[in-house]
N, C-alpha and C positions, 0 to 999 in steps of 0.2 A: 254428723252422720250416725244414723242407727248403727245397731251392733250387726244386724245380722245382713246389715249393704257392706257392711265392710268385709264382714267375712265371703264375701260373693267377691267383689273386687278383689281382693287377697288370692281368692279361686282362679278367679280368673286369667293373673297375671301370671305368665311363667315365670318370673324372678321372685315374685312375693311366695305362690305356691306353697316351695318348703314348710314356709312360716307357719303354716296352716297343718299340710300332709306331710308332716316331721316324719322322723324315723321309727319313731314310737306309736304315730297316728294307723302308719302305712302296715305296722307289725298288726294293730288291732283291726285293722283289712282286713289284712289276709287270713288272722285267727281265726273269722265268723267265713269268710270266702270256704276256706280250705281246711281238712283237718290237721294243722301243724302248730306241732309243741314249738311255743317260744323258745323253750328252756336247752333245746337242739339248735337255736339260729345264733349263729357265733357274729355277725357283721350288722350294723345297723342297715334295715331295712331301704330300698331306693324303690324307683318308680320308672315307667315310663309311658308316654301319654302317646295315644296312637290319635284318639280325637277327644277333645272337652267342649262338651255343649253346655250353652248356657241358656235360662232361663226354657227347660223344653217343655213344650205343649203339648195337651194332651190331642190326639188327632182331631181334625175338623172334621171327617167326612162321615157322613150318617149313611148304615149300611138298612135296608130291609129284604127282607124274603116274604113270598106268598104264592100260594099252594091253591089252584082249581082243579077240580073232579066233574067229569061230565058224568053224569046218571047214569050207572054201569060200568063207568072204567074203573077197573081197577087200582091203576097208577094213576096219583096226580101228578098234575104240571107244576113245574114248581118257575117263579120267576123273582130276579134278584134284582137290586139296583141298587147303586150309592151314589150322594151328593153330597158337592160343596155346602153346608151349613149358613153359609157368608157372613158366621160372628166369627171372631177373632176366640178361638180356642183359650181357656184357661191355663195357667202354669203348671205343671206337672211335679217340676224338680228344680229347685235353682241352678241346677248342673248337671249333666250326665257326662260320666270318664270311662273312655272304655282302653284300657292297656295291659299295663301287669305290675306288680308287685316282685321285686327280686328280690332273694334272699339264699344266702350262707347257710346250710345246714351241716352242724359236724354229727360223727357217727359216736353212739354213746362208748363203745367199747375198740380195741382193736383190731387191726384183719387176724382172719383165720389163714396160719400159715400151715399148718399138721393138724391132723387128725390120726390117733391111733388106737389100736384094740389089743388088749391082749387076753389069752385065755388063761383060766389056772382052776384044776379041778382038786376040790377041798371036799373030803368025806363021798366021796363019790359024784358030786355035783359041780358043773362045770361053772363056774363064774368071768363073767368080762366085764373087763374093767376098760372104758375109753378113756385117753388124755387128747386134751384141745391145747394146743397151740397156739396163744395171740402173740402178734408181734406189739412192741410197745407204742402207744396212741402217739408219738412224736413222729412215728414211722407212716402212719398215718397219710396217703393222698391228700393235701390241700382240699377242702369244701370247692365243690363248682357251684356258681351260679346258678340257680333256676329259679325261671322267669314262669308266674303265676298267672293267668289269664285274671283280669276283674271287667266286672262292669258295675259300677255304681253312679247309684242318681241321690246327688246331694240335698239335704232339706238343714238351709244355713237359721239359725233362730239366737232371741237373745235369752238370759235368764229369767226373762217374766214369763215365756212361753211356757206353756203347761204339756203336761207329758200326756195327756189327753188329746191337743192340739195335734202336737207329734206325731202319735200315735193315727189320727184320721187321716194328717199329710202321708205319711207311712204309705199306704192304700193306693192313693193317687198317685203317688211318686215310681211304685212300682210299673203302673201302668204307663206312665210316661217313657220309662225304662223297658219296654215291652218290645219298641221298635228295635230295637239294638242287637244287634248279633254278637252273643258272647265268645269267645275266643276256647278254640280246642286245649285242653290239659294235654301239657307234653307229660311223654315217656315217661314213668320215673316219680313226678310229682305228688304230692300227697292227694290223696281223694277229695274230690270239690265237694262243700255243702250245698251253696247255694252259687246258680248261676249270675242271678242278679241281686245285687245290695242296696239298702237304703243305708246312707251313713248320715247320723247327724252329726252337725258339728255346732258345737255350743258353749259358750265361757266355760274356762270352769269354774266362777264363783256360783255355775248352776245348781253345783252338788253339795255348797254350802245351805241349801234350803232341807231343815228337816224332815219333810217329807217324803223326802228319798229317802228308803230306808237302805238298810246295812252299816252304819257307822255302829262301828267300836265305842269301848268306853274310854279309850284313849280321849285324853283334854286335848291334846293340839288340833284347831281346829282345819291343818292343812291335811292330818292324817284321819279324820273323821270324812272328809269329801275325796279323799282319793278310795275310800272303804266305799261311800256312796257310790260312785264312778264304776267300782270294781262289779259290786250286786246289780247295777244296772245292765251292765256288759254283758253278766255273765248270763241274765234272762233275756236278754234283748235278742244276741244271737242265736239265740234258737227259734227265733222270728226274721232269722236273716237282715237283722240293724246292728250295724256297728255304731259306737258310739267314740267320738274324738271331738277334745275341747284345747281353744286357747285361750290366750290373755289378750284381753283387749288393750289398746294401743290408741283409743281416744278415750 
């Protein structure tokens, strides 16, 4: 079996799933999703799946508009129609998930228990001096859960596919992802980047290819492709594409 039917079947199954959308896959989610500092999320990252489609199509039905003017009217007519195509639509996205992303955020500093002022006039000039009050980070309310809205449409590939490739499925993938109703941001959550995502997923002996740049001069070559990984992520999302890789298993 190819790499990237397996990584679709792995998709596909709710039990295999994790294997794929790990704790670490679902953090770099929601990173390009939403603006939220890893370095705040205290719980490995979970999921929950409201619908996962597979293999989605781009629409079949062909829309037109057209416009006549009778000689002197000012306003034209305008008339619209759409039709079935009767080809079988191309693939969009090997998958679209539309759910959320949960995650653990702790608070960098303590609560604010006191706040005080005091006055004190030196050479004629009055001076205030405020003291803040934290209570100690142990004291601290437990992190609540919040649940992230996402919608992402998957484009599963192996390591021969070129980031060029990628890149044109990109495009199409969104559009597949277009039908989709994205899920309102609760209360409280960090502000969304993007409402729809392309994530790819793809070995990671993809980032072992020099051509990706960002590797260190580090000689290990496991720390060289995690550097790759990293420079990719980090231009990628601001194209709204996450990027998350596994290990192949055939």
């Amino acid at each position: 079996m190819d790499v990237a039917s397996e990584i679709v079947l792995r998709l596909a199954d709710p039990v295999a799933r994790p294997s794929v959308l790990t704790a670490e896959a679902l953090l770099a989610i929601g990173t390009v999703a939403y603006e939220l500092d890893p370095a705040l999320v205290t719980e490995p990252a979970t999921a929950t799946f409201d619908r996962f489609d597979l293999a989605v199509p781009l629409g079949a039905r062909v829309s037109a508009l057209a416009q006549f003017r009778r000689t002197g009217e000012p306003v034209p007519w305008e008339v619209s129609a759409s039709w079935e195509t009767g080809q079988a639509p191309p693939v969009a996205a090997d998958a679209v998930w539309t759910g959320a992303v949960v995650v653990r955020t702790a608070r960098p500093d303590g609560t604010i228990v006191d706040v005080s002022t005091e006055e004190s006039e030196v050479d004629s000039r009055i001076a205030l001096g405020t003291t803040v009050a934290m209570s100690p980070p142990e004291h601290d309310p437990d992190p609540v859960p919040v649940a992230l809205p996402v919608l992402v449409a998957f484009l599963a590939a192996d390591a021969a596919t070129s980031p060029r490739d990628l890149l044109r499925a990109t495009a199409v993938a969104r559009l597949g992802a277009a039908r989709y109703a994205a899920g309102d941001v609760p209360r409280g959550a960090p502000a969304r980047r993007f409402d729809r995502l392309v994530c790819w997923v793809v070995p990671d002996t993809t980032f072992d290819d020099p051509g990706w740049p960002g590797a260190q001069s580090d000689p290990a070559p496991e720390q060289r492709r995690a550097d790759r990984l990293r420079a990719a992520r980090s231009w990628l999302a601001g194209q709204g594409v996450a990027v998350i890789t596994t290990t192949e298993t055939t």
